[in-house]
VEXDREN-2710 file (C-alpha; in Angstrom, 1 decimal):
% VEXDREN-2710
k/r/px/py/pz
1/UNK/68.2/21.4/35.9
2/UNK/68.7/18.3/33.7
3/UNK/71.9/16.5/33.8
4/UNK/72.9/17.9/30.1
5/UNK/72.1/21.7/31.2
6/UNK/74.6/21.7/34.0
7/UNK/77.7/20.0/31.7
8/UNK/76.6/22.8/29.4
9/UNK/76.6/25.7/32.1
10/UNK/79.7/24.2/33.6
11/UNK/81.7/24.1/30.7
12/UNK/80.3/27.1/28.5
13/UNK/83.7/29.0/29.0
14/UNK/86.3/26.0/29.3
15/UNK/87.8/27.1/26.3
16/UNK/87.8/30.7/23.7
17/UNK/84.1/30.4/20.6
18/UNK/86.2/30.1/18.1
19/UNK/87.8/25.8/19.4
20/UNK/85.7/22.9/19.1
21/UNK/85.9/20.6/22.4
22/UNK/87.9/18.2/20.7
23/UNK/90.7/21.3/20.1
24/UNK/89.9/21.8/16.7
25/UNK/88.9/25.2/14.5
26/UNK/85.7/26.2/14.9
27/UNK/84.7/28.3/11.5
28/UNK/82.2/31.0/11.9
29/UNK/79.7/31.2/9.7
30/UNK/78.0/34.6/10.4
31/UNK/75.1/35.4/9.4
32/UNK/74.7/39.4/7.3
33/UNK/73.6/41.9/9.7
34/UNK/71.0/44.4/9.7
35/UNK/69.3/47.2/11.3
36/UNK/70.0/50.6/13.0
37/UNK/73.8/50.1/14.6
38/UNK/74.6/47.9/11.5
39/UNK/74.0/51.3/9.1
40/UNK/75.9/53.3/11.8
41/UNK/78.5/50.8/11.4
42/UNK/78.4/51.1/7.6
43/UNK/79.2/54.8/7.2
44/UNK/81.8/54.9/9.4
45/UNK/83.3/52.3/8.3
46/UNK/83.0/52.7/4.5
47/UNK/84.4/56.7/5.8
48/UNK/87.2/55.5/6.9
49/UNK/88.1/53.1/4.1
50/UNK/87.7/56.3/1.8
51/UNK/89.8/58.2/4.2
52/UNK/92.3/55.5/3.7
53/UNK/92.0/55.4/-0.2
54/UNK/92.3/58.7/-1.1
55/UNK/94.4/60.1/1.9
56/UNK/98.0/59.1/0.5
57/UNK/96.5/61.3/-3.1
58/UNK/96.3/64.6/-0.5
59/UNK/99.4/66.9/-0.6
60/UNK/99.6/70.6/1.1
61/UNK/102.5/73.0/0.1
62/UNK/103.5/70.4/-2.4
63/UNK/104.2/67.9/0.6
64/UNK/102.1/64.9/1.1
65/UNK/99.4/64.9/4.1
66/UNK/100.7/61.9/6.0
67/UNK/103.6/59.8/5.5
68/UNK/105.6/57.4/8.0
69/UNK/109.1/56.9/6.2
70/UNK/110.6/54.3/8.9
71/UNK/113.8/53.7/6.6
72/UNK/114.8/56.8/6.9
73/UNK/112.8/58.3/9.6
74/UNK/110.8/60.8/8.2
75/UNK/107.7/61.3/9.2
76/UNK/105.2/63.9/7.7
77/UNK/101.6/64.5/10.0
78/UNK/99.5/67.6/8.5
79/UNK/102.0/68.3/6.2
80/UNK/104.9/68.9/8.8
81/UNK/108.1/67.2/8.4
82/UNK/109.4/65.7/11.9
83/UNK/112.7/63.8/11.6
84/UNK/114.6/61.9/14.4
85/UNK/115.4/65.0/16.2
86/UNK/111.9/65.3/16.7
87/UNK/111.4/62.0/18.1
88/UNK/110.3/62.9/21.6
89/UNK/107.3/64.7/20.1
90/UNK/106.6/61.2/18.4
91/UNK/107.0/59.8/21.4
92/UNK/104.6/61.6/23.4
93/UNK/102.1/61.5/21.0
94/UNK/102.2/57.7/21.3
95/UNK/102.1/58.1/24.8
96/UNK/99.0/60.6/24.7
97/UNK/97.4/58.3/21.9
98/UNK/97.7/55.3/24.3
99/UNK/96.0/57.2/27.3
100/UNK/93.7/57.9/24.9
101/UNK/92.4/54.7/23.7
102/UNK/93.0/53.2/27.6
103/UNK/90.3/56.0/29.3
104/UNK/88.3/54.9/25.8
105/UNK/88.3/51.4/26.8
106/UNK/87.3/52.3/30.0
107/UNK/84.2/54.1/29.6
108/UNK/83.5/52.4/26.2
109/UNK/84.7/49.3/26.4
110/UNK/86.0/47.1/23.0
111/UNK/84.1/50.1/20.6
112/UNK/87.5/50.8/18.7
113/UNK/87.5/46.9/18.2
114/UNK/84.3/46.7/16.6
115/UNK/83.8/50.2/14.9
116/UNK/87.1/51.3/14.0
117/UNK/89.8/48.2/14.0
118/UNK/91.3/47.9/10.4
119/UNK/90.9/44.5/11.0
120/UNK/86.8/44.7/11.4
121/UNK/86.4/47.2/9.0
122/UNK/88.1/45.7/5.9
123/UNK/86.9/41.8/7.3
124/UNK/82.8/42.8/7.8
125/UNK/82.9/45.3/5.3
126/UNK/84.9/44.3/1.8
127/UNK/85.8/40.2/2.3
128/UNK/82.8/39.2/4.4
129/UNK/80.3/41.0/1.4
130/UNK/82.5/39.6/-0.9
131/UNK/82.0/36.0/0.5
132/UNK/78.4/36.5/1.0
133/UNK/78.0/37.4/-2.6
134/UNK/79.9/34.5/-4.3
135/UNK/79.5/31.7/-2.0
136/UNK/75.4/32.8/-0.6
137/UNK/74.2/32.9/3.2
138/UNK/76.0/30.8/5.9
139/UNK/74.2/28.0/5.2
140/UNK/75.2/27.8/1.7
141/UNK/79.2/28.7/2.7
142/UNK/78.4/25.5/5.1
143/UNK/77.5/23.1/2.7
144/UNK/80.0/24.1/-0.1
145/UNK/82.5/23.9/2.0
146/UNK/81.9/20.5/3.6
147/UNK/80.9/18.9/-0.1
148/UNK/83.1/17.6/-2.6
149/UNK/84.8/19.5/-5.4
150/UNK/82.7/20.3/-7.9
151/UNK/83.1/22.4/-10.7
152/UNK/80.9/24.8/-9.0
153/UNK/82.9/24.7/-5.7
154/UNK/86.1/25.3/-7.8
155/UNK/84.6/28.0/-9.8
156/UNK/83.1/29.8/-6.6
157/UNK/85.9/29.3/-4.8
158/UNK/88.9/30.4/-7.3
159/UNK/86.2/33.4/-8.0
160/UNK/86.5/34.4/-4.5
161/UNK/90.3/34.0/-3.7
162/UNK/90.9/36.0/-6.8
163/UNK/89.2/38.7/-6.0
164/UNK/90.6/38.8/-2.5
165/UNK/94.5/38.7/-3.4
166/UNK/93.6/41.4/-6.0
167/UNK/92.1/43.6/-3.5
168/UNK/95.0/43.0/-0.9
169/UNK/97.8/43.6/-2.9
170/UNK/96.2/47.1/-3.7
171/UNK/95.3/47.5/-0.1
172/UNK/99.4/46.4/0.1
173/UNK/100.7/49.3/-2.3
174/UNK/98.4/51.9/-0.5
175/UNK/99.8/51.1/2.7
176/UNK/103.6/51.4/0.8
177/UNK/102.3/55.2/-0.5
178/UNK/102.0/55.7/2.7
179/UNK/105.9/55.3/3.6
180/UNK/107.5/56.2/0.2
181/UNK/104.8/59.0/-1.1
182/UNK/102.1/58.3/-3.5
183/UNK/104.3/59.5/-5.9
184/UNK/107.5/57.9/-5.6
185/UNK/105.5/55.0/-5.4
186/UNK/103.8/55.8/-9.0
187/UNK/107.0/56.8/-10.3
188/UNK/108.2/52.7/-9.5
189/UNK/105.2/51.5/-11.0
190/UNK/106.6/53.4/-14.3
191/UNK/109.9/51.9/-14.0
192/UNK/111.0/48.3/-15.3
193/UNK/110.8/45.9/-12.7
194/UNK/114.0/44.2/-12.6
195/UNK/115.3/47.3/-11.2
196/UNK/112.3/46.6/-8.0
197/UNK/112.9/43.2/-7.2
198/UNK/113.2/43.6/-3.4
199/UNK/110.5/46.0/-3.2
200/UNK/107.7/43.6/-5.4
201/UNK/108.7/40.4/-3.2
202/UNK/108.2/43.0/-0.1
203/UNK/104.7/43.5/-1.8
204/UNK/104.1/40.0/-2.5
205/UNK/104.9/39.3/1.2
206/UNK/102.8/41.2/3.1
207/UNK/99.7/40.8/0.9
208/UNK/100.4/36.9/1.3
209/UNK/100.3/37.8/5.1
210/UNK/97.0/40.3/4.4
211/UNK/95.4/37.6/2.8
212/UNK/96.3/34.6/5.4
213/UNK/94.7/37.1/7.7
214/UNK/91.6/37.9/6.1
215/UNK/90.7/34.4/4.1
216/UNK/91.6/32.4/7.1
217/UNK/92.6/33.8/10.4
218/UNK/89.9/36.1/10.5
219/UNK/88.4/36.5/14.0
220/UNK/91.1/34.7/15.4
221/UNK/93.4/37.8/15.6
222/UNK/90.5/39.0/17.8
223/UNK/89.7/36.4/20.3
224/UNK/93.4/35.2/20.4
225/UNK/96.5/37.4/18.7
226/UNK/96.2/41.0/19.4
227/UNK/97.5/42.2/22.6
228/UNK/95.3/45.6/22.9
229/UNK/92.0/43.1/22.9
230/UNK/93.7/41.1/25.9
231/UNK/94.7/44.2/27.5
232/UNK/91.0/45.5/27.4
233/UNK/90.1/42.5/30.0
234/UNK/91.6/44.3/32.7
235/UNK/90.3/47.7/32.0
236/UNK/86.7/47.0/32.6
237/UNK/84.9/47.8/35.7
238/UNK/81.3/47.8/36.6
239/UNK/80.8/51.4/35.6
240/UNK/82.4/50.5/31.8
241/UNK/79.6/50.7/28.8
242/UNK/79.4/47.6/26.7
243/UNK/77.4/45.4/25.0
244/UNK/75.4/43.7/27.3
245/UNK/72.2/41.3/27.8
246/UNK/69.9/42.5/29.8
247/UNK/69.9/39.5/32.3
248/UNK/67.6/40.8/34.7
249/UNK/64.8/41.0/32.1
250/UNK/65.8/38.2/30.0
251/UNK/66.2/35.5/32.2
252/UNK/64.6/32.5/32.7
253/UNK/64.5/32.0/28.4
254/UNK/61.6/30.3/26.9
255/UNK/60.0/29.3/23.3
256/UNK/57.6/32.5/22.3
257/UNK/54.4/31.2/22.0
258/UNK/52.2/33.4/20.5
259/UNK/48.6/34.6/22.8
260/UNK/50.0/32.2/25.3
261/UNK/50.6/34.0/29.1
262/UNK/54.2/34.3/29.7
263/UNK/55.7/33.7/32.9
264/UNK/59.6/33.1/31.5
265/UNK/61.7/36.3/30.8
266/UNK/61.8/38.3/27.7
267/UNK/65.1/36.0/26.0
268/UNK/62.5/33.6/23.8
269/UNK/66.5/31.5/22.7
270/UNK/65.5/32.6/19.0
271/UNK/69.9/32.4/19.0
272/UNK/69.9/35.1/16.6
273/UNK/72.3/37.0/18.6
274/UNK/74.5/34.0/18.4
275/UNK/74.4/33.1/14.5
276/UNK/74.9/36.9/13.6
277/UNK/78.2/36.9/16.0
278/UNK/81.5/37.7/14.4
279/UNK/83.3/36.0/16.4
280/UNK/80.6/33.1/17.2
281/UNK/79.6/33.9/20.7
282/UNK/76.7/33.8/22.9
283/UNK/76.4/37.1/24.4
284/UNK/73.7/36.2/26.8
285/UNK/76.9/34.1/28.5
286/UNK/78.0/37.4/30.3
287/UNK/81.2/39.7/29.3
288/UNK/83.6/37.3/27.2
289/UNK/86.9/38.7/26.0
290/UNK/85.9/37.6/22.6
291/UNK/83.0/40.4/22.4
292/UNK/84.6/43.2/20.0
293/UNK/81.5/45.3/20.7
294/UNK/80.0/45.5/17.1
295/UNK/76.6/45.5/18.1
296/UNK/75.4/43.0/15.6
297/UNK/73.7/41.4/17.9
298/UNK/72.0/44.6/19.5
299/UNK/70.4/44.9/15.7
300/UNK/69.4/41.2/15.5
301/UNK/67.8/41.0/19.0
302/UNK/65.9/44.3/18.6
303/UNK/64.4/42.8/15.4
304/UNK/63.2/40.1/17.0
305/UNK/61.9/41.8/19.9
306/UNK/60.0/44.3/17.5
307/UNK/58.4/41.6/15.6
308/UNK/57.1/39.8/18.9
309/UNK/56.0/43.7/20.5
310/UNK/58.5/43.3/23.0
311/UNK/60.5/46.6/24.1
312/UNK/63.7/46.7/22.8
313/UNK/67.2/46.8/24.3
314/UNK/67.2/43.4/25.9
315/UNK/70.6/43.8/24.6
316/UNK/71.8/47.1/24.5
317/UNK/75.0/49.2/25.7
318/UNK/75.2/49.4/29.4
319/UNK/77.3/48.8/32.2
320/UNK/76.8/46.0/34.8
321/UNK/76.2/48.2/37.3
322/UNK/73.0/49.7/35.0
323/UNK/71.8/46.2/34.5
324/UNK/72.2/45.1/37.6
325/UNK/71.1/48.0/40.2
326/UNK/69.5/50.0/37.1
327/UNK/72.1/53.2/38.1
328/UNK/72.4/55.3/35.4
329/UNK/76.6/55.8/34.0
330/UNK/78.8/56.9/36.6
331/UNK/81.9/58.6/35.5
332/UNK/84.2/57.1/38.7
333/UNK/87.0/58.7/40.0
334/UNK/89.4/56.0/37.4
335/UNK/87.9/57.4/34.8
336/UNK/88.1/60.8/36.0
337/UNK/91.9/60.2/36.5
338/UNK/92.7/59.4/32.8
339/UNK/91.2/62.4/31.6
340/UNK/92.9/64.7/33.8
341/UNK/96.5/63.0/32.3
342/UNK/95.4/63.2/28.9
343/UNK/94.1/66.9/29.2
344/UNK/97.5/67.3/30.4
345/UNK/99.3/65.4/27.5
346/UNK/97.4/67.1/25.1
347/UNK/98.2/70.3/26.2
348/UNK/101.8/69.3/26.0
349/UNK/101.6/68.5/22.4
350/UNK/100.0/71.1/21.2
351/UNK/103.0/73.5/22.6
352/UNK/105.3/71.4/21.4
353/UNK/104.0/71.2/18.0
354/UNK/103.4/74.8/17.7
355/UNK/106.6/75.4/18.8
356/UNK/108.7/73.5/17.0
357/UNK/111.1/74.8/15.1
358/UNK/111.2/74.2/11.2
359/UNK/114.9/75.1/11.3
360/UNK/116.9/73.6/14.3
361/UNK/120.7/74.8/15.0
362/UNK/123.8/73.4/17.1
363/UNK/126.7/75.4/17.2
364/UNK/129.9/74.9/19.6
365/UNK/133.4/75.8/19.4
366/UNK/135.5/73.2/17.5
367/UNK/137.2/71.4/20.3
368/UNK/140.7/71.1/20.7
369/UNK/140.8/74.9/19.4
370/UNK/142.2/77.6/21.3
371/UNK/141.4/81.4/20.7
372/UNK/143.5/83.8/18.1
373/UNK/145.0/86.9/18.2
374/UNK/143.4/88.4/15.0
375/UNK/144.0/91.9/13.5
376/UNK/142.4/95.3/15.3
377/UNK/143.4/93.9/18.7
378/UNK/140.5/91.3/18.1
379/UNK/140.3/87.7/19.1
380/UNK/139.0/85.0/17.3
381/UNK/137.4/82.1/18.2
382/UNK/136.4/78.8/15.3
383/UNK/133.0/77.7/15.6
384/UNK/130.8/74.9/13.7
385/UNK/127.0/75.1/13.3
386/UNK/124.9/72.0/12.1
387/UNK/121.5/73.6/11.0
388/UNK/118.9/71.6/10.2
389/UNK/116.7/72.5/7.9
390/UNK/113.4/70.0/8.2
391/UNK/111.4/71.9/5.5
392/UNK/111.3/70.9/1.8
393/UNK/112.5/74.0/0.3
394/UNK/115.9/75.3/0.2
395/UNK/116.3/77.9/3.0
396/UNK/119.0/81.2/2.6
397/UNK/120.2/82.3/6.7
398/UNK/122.2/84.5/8.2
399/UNK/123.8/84.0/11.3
400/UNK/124.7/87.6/14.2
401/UNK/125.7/87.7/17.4
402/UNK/123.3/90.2/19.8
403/UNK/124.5/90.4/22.7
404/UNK/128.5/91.2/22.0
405/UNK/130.2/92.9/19.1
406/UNK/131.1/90.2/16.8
407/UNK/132.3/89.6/13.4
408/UNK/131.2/86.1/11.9
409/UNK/133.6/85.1/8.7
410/UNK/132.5/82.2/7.0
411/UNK/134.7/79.5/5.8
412/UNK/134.3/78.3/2.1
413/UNK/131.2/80.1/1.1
414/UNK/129.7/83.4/1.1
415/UNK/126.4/83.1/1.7
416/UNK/124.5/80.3/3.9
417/UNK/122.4/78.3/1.7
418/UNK/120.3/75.2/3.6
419/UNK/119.2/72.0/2.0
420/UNK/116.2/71.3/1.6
421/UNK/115.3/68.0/4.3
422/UNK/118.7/67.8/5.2
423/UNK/121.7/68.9/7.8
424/UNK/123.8/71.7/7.0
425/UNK/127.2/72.0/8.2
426/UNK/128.6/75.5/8.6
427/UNK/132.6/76.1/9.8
428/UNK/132.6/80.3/10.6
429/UNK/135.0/82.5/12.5
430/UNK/133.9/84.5/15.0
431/UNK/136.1/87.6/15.8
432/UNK/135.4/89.7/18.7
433/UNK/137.4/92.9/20.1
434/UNK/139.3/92.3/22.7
435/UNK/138.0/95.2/24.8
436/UNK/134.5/93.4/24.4
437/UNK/135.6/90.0/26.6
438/UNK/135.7/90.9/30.4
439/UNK/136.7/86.8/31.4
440/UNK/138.5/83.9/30.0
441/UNK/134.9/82.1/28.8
442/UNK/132.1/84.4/27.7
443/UNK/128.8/83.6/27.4
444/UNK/127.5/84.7/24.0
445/UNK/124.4/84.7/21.7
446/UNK/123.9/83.6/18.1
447/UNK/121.2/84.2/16.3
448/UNK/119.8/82.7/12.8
449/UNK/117.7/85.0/10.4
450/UNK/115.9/83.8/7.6
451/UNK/115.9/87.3/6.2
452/UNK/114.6/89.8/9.1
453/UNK/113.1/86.9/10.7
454/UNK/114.1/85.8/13.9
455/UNK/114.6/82.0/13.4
456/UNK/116.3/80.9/16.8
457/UNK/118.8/81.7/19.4
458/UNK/121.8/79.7/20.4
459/UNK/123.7/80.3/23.5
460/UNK/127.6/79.3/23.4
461/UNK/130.5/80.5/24.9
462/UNK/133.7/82.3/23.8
463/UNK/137.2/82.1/24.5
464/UNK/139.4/84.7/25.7
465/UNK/142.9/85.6/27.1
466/UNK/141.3/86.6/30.6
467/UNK/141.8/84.4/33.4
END
């Protein structure tokens, strides 16, 4: 091997694609993909973008689809309100989403990163287009960016930026719908803007921080920033699927030469795979931590391969065990593991999300209150009952006891009218012959009807004269 060959193959992965030697940026100039995976890519993505667009527009029962109010923690999923009280369901989900995208990773490898990342999808799919179309092929980006400024450069350039920022800062007020409502969030637009200062420099803020990321950090918050794509390093195991070269049936490269005999493997170093890269790497170098698994290069070295009548899938998904011993996908016990605790998570949110109650109650004895002798030798006993009443419509209850012969005299209203989306304090009396109470605490039921419906039971206890 010549002397330049091994600096190259021994310092190929001194540092991440996107550094120069000398420490500096290294801008990638990718090159538009093509091909089979590319138009996969392309529906899904441009789904999900739609998905985004229009989803904040959806409402069911006059409540909107999905919103994440974190200011005053609200949170509505499929039209259900959960508040704080329902935190622990959040919490789980999280937990069950996270084992989720872990036993993904494992099997899978960075496929979220490259198919379904917000980060991918609105950089290869909106600002990389946009970019192509203004400024022309990677070549052309090249040279206007190292000339001098021209008119043209300007114009191209101001053209591009423009259109950017506009786009983010619509991208910026979707995401807001998406914590205030779509239509509190139209309702502000209405309103004179000196009485939304805070919220417009919020705006202004985080599209400034949209558009840092997507005009010039770009694949940086892949290869470097986000924590989930340096967690994914220590996920992989030789059974995980990724995109992978083939280096069993590639190697030793050569130059195609056309009716020539062939004695080198099938890589012929065209470096498409390379100039197509989002995130400017050589994937023939083994796993890198830069790969987000976007199969760009799976399109451009099948193309290649095609037009020289080479079989395909030189590059292809496949684990390093397939490459390597040619064993076909082995679901290993690891991977086994994760889907046994996230069959079991999921199975735990379902119950709790069908179960959870709509309207949730609390009701204790006001402490620091002693029993009452009341009249008709019964004793009486003051209670307080904080109902919450998570729906957005107002609710009309009744609370009974069941399981004892009570009397429940409320204090300051007649009837028991809840909130909408709010918590609903109730003071009652509870009176209860004395002939009923056999110690000095008795356990007791309450029960809260929403007409003849059974809404939920609350166990408590009453005080007596017994000792």
């Amino acid at each position: 091997m010549r002397e330049e060959d091994l600096l190259k193959a021994s310092s190929y992965r001194d540092r991440v694609s996107t550094v120069t030697d000398t420490g500096g940026r290294k801008w990638v100039y990718a090159t538009k993909p093509f091909g089979k995976w590319f138009n996969y890519r392309k529906i899904l993505a441009y789904t999900y973008i739609l998905v985004f667009v229009i989803l904040p527009f959806i409402k069911v029962n006059g409540m909107p689809f999905m919103m994440i109010n974190i200011p005053q923690g609200k949170f509505i999923l499929f039209s259900k309100i959960f508040w704080p009280q329902d935190f622990f369901i959040f919490a789980i989900a999280m937990i069950t989403f996270i084992i989720f995208i872990v036993l993904f990773t494992v099997v899978f490898g960075r496929l979220f990163c490259g198919w379904v990342c917000p980060q991918t999808v609105f950089l290869e799919f909106i600002f990389r287009p946009i970019e192509w179309l203004i400024e022309g092929i990677p070549g052309q980006q090249k040279k206007l960016n190292d000339g001098d400024w021209t008119f043209e450069k300007i114009y191209k350039k101001a053209l591009k930026h423009f259109i950017y920022f506009t786009i983010l800062f619509i991208i910026a007020n979707l995401f807001l719908s998406y914590i205030i409502s779509i239509d509190e969030l139209l309702k502000i637009i209405k309103e004179p803007l000196k009485d939304h200062i805070p919220l417009l420099f919020g705006l202004v803020f985080f599209t400034y921080l949209f558009y840092a990321v997507f005009a010039f950090v770009r694949e940086i918050v892949c290869t470097t920033i986000c924590p989930y794509g340096r967690l994914q390093g220590v996920m992989f195991d030789k059974d995980t699927m990724q995109v992978a070269y083939d280096y069993v049936r590639g190697e030793p490269r050569g130059k195609f030469k056309k009716h020539a005999e062939r004695s080198d493997g099938d890589c012929i170093d065209c470096l498409k795979c390379v100039n197509v890269c989002p995130t400017g790497i050589d994937i023939r170098n083994g796993l890198q931590m830069e790969c987000v698994g976007c199969t760009a290069c799976i399109d451009a070295c099948d193309d290649v391969m095609e037009s020289i009548n080479f079989k395909k899938g030189l590059i292809r998904y496949a684990s390093e065990n397939k490459i390597s011993t040619g064993k076909s996908f082995h679901f290993n016990g690891r991977m086994k593991a994760y889907t046994a605790l996230l069959s079991v998570l999921l199975v735990v949110m379902i119950f709790l999300v069908s179960t959870r109650k709509s309207v949730d109650t609390y009701i204790s004895r006001v402490k620091g209150q002693l029993y009452q002798e009341a009249p008709n030798n019964k004793i009486s006993n003051l209670f307080e009952a904080k109902i919450i009443n998570k729906t957005n419509k107002d609710i009309a209850v009744t609370i009974r006891t069941i399981n004892i012969n009570g009397e429940i005299k409320l204090i300051g209203a007649k009837e028991i009218i809840l909130k909408k989306e709010s918590m609903n304090k109730v003071d009652f009396f509870l009176e209860i012959p004395k002939s009923e109470l056999k110690k000095r605490s008795n356990a007791i039921k309450i029960v809260v009807y929403k007409g003849d419906e059974k809404i939920q039971t609350i166990k408590t206890s009453f005080l007596g004269p017994f000792k």
